[in-house]
C-alpha positions as CSV (number, residue, x, y, z in Angstrom):
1,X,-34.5,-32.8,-32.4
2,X,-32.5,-35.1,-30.0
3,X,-29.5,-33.3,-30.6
4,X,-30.9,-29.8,-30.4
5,X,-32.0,-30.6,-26.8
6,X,-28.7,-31.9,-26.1
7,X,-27.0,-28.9,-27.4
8,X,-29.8,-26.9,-25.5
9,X,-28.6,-28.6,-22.1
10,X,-25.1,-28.2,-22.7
11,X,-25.6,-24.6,-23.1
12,X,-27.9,-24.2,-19.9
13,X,-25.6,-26.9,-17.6
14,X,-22.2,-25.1,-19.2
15,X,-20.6,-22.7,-16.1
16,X,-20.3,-19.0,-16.8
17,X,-17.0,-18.2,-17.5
18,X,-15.1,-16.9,-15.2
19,X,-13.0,-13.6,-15.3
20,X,-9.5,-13.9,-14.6
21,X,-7.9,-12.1,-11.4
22,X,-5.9,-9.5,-11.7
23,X,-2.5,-11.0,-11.8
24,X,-0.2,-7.7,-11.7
25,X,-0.2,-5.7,-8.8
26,X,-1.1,-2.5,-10.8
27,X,-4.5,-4.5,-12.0
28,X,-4.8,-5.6,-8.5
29,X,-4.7,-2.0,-7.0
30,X,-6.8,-0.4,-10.4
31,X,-9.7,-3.8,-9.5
32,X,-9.7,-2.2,-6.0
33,X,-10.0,1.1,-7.3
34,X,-7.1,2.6,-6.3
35,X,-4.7,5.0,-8.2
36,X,-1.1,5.6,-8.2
37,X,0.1,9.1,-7.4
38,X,3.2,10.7,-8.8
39,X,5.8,10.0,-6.5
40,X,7.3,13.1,-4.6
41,X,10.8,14.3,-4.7
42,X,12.7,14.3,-1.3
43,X,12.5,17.2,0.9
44,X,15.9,17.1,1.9
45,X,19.1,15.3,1.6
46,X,18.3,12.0,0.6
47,X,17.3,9.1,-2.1
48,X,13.8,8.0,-1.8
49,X,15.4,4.2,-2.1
50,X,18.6,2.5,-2.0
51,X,19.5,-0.9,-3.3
52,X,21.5,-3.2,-1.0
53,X,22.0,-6.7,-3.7
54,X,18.1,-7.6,-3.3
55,X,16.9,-5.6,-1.0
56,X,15.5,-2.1,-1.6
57,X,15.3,0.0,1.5
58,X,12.7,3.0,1.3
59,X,12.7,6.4,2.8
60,X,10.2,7.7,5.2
61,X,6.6,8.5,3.2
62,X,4.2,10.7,3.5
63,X,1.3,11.3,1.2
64,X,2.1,12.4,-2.5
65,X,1.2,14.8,-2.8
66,X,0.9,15.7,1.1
67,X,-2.0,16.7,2.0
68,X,-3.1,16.2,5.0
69,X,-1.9,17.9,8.3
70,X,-2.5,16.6,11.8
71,X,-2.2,14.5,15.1
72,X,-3.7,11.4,16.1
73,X,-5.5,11.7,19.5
74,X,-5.8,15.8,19.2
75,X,-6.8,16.9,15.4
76,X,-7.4,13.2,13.6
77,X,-9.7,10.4,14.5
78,X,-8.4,6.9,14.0
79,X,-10.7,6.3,10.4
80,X,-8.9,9.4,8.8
81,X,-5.1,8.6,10.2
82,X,-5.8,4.8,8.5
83,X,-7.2,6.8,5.0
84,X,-4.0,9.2,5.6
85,X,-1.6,5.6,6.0
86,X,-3.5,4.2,2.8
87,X,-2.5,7.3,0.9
88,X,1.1,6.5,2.4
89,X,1.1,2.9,1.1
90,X,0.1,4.4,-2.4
91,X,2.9,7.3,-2.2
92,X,5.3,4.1,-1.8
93,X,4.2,2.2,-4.7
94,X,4.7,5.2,-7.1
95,X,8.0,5.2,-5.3
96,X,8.7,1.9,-6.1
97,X,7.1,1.9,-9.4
98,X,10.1,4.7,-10.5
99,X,12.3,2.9,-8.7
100,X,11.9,-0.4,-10.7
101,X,9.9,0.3,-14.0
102,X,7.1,-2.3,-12.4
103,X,5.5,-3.3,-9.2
104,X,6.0,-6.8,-10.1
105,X,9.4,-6.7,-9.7
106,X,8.8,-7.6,-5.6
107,X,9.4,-10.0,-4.6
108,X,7.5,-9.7,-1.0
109,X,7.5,-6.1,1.7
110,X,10.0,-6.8,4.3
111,X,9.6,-4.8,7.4
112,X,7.9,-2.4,8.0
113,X,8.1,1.0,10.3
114,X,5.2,2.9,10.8
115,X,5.2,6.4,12.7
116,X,2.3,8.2,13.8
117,X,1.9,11.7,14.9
118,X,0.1,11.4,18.0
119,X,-0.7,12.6,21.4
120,X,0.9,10.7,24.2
121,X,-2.2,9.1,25.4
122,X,-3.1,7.8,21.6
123,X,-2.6,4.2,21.7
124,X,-4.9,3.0,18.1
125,X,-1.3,3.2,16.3
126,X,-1.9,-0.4,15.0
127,X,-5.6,0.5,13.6
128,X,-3.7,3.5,11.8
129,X,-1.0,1.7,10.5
130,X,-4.1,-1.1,9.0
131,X,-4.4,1.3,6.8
132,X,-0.6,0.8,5.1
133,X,-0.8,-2.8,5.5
134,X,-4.3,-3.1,3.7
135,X,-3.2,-1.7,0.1
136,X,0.2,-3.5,0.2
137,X,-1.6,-6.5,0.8
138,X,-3.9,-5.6,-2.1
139,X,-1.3,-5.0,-4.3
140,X,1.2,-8.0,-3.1
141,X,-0.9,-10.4,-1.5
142,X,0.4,-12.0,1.4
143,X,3.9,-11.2,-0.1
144,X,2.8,-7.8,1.2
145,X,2.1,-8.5,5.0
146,X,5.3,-8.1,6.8
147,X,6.4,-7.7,10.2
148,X,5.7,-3.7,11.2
149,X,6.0,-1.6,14.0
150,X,3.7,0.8,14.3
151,X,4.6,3.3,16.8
152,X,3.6,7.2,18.0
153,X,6.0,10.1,17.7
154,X,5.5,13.6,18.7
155,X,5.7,15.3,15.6
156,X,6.8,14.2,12.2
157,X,7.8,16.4,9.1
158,X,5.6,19.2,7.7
159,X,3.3,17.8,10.4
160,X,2.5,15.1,8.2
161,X,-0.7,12.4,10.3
162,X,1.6,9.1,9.5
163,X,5.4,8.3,8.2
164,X,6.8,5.1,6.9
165,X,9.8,3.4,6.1
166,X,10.2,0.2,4.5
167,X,12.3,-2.6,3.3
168,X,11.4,-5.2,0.1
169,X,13.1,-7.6,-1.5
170,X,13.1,-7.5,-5.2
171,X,13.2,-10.0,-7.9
């Protein structure tokens, strides 16, 4: 009886286990819910990336497929221009994930250069750009936060809401 109750204690005292974190960046972005897209072929004359020893510079994104049309400050409100830039950071990571076979392969984002397509008055362009730096940072930790600039321009290809460029160093 003694060491039925004991064995009954144990079993009430023992902590739940716990699940494991998602330790690839993939897992990480399909925990959060988020899907890769298939990355988009260049619309013009141009690689999507170029490797430089271990660095890998990236072209300027839009959404894959682009969708989305529009100006910051005129046609878009800041919550959709941050959805559109989140749907940027995702366009990327297909990019990246064709580029190298598997998101683990960064090492940590770079730098950053953000444009939005905005009136000249719009000055959110940092709430926008949140948008990018939120899924890298889902997907790389803080190895994904990197210095950015996040700035407005006055029109950007196919009228696309956001652009971005990006360096990361690779393992």
């Amino acid at each position: 009886m003694r060491a039925a109750l004991l064995a009954l204690t144990l079993l009430i005292a023992a902590p739940a286990p716990v699940a494991a974190a998602p330790e690839t960046p993939e897992q990480r972005l399909a925990a959060a819910g988020l899907t890769l897209p298939p990355a988009n072929a260049p619309i013009g004359l141009y690689v999507p990336a170029a490797r430089v020893g271990k660095l890998l510079f990236l072209a300027g994104h839009g959404e894959c497929p682009a969708k989305a049309t529009g100006k910051l400050g005129a046609t878009m409100d800041v919550a959709a221009g941050k959805a559109n830039a989140a749907g940027v950071a995702l366009c990327m990571l297909a990019t990246l994930k064709a580029e190298l076979g598997e998101l683990s392969r960064v090492k940590r984002v770079v730098k950053v250069m953000g444009l939005v397509n905005s009136t000249p008055d719009f000055t959110q362009h940092p709430e926008v750009m949140n948008g990018f730096s939120e899924v890298m940072v889902t997907a790389f930790g803080n190895a994904g936060k990197a210095p950015r600039v996040a700035a407005g321009a006055g029109s950007l290809p196919r009228g696309w809401p956001v652009e971005v460029d990006a360096i990361v160093e690779i393992k």
